[in-house]
MARTILUM-289868 format. One record per residue (C-alpha): residue in three letters; x, y, z. Coordinates in nm, 3 decimals, always signed. Last residue first. Example, Ala and Ser with C-alpha at 12.3 -4.5 7.8 and 13.67 -1.06 7.14 Angstrom:
BEGIN
resn,xx,yy,zz
SER,+1.367,-0.106,+0.714
ALA,+1.230,-0.450,+0.780
//
This chain:
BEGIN
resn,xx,yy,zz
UNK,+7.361,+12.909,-9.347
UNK,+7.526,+13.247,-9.358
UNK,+7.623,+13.530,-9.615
UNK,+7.964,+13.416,-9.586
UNK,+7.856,+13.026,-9.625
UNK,+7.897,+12.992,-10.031
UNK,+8.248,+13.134,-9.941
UNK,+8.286,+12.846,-9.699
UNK,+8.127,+12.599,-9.988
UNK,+8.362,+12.731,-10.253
UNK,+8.672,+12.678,-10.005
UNK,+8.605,+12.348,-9.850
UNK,+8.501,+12.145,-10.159
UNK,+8.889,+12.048,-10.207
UNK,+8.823,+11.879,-9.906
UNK,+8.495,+11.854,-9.718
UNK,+8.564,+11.677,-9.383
UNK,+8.902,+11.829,-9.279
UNK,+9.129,+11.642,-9.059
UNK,+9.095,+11.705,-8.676
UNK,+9.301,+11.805,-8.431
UNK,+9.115,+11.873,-8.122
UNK,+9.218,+12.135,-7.808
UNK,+9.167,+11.904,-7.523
UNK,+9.535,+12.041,-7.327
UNK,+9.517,+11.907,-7.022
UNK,+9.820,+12.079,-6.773
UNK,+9.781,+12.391,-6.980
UNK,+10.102,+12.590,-7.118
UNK,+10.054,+12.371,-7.443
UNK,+10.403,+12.287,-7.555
UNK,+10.413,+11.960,-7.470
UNK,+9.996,+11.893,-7.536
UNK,+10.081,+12.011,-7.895
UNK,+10.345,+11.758,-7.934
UNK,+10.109,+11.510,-7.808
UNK,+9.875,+11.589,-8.073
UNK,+10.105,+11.568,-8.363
UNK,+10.152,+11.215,-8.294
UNK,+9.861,+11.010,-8.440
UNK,+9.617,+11.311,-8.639
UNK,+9.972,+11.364,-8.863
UNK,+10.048,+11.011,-8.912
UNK,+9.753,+10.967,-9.113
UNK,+9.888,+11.204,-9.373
UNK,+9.635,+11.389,-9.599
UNK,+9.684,+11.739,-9.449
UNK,+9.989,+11.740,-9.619
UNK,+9.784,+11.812,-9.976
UNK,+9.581,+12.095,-9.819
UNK,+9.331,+12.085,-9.492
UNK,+9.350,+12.071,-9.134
UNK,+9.132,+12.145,-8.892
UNK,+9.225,+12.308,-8.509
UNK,+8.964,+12.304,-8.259
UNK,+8.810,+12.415,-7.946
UNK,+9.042,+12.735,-7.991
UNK,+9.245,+12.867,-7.703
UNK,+9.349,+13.214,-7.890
UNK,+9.733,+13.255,-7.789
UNK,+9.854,+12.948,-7.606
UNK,+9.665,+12.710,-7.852
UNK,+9.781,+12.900,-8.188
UNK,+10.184,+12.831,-8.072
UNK,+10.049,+12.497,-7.946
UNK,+9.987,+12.431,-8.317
UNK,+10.304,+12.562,-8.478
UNK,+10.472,+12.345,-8.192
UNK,+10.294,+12.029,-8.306
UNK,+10.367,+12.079,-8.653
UNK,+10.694,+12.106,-8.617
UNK,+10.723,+11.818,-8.426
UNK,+10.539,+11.627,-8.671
UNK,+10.755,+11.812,-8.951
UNK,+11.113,+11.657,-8.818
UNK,+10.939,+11.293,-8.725
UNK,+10.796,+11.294,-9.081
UNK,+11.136,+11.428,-9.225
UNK,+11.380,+11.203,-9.024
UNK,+11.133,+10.884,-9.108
UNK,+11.139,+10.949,-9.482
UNK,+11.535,+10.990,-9.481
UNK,+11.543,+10.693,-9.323
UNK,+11.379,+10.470,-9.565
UNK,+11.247,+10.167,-9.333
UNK,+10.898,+10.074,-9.566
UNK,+10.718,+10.249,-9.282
UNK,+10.898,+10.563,-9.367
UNK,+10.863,+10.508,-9.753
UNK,+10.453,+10.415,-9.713
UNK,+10.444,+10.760,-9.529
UNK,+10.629,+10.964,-9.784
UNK,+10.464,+10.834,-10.071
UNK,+10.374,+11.169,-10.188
UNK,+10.615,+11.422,-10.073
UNK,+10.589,+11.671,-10.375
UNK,+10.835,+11.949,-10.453
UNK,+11.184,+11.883,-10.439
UNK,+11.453,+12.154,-10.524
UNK,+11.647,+12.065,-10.245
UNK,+11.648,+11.724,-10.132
UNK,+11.427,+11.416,-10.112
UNK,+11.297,+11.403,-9.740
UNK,+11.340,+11.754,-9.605
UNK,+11.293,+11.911,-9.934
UNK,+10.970,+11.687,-9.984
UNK,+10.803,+11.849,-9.667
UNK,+10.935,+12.152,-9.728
UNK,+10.718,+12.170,-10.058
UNK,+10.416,+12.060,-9.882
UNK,+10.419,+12.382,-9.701
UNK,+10.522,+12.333,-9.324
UNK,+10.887,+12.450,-9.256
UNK,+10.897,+12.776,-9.511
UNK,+10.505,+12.849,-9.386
UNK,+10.621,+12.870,-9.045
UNK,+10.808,+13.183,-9.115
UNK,+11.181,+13.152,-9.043
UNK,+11.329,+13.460,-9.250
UNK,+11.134,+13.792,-9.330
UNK,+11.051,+13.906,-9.709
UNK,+10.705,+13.795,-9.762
UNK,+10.845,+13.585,-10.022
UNK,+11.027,+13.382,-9.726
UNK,+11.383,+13.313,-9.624
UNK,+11.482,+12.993,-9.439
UNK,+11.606,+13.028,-9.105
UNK,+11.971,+12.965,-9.055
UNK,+11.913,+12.830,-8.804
UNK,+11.690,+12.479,-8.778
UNK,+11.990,+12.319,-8.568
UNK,+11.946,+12.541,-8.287
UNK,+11.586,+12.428,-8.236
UNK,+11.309,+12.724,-8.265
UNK,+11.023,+12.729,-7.978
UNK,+10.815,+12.871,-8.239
UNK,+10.842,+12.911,-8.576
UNK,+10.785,+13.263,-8.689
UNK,+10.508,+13.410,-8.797
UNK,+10.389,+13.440,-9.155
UNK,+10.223,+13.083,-9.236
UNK,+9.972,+13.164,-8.887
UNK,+9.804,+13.469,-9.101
UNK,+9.499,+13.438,-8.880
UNK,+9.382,+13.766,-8.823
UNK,+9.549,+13.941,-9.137
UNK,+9.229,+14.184,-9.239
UNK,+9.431,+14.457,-9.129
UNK,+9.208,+14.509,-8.846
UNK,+9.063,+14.166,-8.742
UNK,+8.923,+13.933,-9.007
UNK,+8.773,+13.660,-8.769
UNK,+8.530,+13.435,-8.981
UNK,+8.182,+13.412,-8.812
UNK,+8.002,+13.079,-8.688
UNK,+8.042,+13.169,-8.338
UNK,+8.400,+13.188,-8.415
UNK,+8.634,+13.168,-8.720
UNK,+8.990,+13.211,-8.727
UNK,+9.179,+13.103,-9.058
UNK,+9.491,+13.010,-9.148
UNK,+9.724,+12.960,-9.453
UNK,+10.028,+12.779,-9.562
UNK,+10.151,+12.766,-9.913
UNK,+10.199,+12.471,-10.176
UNK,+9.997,+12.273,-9.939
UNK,+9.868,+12.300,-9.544
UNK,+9.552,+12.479,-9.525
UNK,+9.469,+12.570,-9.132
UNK,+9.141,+12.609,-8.975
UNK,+9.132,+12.763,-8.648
UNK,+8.796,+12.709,-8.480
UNK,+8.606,+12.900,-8.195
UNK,+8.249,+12.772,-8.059
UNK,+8.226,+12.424,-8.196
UNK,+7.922,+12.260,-8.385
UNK,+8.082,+12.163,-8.636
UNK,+8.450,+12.121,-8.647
UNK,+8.502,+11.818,-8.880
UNK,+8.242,+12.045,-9.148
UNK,+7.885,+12.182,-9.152
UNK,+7.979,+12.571,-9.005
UNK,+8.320,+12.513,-8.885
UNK,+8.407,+12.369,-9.165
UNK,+8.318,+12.580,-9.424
UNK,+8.415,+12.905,-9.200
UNK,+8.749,+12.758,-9.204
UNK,+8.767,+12.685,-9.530
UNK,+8.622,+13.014,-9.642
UNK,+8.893,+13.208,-9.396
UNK,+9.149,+13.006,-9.534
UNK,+9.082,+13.152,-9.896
UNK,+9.076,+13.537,-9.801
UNK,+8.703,+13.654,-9.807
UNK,+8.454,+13.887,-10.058
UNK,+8.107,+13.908,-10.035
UNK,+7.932,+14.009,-10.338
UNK,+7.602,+14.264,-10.342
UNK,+7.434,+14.256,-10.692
UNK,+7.447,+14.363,-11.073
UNK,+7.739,+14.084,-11.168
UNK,+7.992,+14.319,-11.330
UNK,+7.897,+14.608,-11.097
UNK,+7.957,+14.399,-10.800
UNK,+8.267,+14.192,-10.941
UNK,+8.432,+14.556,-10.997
UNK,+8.372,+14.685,-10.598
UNK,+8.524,+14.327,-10.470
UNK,+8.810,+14.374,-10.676
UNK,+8.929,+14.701,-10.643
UNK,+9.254,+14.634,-10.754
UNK,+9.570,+14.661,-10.565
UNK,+9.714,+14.326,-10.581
UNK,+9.527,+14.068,-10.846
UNK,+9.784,+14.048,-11.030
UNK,+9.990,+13.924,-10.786
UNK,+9.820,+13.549,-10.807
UNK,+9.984,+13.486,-10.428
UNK,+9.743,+13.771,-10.324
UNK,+9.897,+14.002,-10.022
UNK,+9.687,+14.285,-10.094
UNK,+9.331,+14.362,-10.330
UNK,+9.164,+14.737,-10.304
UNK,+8.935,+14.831,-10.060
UNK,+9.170,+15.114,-9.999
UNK,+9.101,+15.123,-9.573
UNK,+8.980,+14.733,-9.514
UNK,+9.250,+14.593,-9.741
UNK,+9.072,+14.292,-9.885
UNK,+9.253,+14.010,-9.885
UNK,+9.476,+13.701,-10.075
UNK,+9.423,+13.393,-10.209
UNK,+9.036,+13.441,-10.308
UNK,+8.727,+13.341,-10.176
UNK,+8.404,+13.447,-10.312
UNK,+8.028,+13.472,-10.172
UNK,+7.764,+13.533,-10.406
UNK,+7.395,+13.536,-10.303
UNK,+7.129,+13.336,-10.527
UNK,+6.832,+13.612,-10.656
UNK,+6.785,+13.498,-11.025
UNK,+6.786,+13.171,-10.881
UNK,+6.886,+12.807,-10.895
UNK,+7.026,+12.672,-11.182
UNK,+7.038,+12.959,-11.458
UNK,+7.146,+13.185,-11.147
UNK,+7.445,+12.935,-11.145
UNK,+7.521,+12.972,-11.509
UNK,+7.518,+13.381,-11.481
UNK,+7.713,+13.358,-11.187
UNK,+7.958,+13.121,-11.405
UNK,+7.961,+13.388,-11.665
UNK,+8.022,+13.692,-11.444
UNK,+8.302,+13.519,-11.284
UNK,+8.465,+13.418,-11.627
UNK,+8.446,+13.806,-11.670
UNK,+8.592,+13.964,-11.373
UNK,+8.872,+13.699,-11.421
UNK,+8.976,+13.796,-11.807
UNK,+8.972,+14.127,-11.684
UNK,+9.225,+14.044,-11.415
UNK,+9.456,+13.827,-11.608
UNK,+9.573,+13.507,-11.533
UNK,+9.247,+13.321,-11.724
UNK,+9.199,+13.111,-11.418
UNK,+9.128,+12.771,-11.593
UNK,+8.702,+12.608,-11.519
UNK,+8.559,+12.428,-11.225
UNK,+8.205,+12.367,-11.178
UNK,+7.975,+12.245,-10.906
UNK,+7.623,+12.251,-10.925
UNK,+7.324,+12.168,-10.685
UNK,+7.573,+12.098,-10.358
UNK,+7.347,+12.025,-10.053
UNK,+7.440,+12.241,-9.750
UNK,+7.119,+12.240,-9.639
UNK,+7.017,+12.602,-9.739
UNK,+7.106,+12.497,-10.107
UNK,+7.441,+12.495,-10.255
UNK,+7.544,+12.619,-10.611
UNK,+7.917,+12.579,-10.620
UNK,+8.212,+12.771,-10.836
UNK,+8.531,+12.706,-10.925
UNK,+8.832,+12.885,-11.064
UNK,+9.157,+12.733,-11.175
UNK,+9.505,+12.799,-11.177
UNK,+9.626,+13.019,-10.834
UNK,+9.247,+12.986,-10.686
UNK,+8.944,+13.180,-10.697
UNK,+8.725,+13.016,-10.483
UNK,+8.362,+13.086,-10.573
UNK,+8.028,+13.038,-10.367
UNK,+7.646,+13.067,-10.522
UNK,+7.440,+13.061,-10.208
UNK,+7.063,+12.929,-10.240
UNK,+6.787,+12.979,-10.045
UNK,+6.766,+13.338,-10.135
UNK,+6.736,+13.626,-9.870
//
């Protein structure tokens, strides 16, 4: 096997792509538009291969990430945000467009695997990574090894259902996925600044220098998403035990977050000492290219 892995996240506007070397050391990183069409894709793929083979080796594996999954029966694309991308045979096309093996994961699974492997959670056994931004997403990984399960939807955490619901959160919020209440409606980023600003809102920068500043609004949405949060979290506690929970996406940037969230886990916990960690992600925005670098292993 080469000692290089070429990783790609595919995401909603822009593609990027990584070159990293058996350390973990990033050779190249690029970033270019999605074209928002499928041929368009298969092609700016096969060009930025091409560039990172020019940089390492003819023989560098290819990992991608993409916002969606493979369907383990068809093969073919589901549940991708960029819908375009539903019900092709993706990971079948890249291979003869590129000449070699490609592994193909959902999104959260890559930054989950990228931080479990050289990330916050390194060196533990079983790690749910979570990306909290426009959407919600999760990702299992244990032993080193992302957790697909069989519909490929281990790990879906943004499509279940809040838990331990409030009276004053009904009605529940509908979802694109087509059910009402999913956690995703109450933890993307765009919540967030609904809660604090209004409808129609979309960004909750600031939000934490307005609550300490005395806005009110800005203090009922923080304390209404910590707890929230927390629940979400002991939800995924009392159901798979992990040693740790990362964070990632825009929200994932608030301090306040790592401060109260976990004692709103340890409520809800059903274990008298809950020691399950909460920890903010260490690579970023590199998470998701260097996780799919990481699907053909360190």
């Amino acid at each position: 096997m080469s000692d290089y892995r070429l990783g790609i996240d595919v995401g909603g506007t822009k593609v990027e792509i990584a070159a990293l070397d058996s350390k973990g050391e990033i050779l190249l990183r690029h970033r270019v538009a999605n074209p928002g069409t499928y041929d368009e894709l298969l092609v700016t793929l096969r060009d930025l291969v091409e560039e990172g083979r020019a940089r390492t080796a003819p023989n560098v594996t290819v990992g991608v990430g993409i916002p969606g999954a493979i369907d383990s029966r068809t093969m073919r694309v589901k549940n991708a945000n960029a819908t375009w991308l539903n019900g092709q045979t993706f990971g079948k096309d890249l291979e003869e467009i590129l000449g070699c093996a490609v592994k193909v994961e959902n999104d959260a699974n890559c930054f989950a695997l990228s931080e479990a492997v050289d990330g916050a959670a390194a060196g533990r056994r079983m790690v749910f990574g979570v990306i909290l931004g426009s959407g919600v997403g999760g990702g299992f990984v244990i032993n080193g090894e992302p957790i697909t399960g069989l519909h490929h939807i281990a790990g879906e955490w943004g499509h279940i259902p809040l838990p331990w619901v409030r009276e004053e959160e009904f009605p529940m919020p509908a979802c694109f996925c087509g059910n009402k209440g999913c956690v995703e409606r109450f933890l993307c980023g765009p919540a967030l600044a609904a809660s604090w600003k209004g409808d129609g809102q979309r960004c909750a920068d600031g939000i934490e220098e307005a609550a300490a500043a005395g806005d009110a609004a800005a203090i009922h949405a923080l304390d209404t998403y910590i707890d929230r949060l927390g629940r979400a979290c002991a939800l995924v506690i009392n159901m798979v035990d992990p040693d740790a929970i990362v964070l990632g996406g825009g929200v994932s940037n608030l301090k306040t977050i790592y401060a109260r969230v976990p004692d709103v886990m340890k409520k809800y916990a059903i274990t008298p000492e809950c020691r399950t960690e909460l920890l903010k992600n260490m690579h970023g925005d590199s998470s998701g290219v260097r996780g799919a670098a990481w699907l053909w292993g360190k």
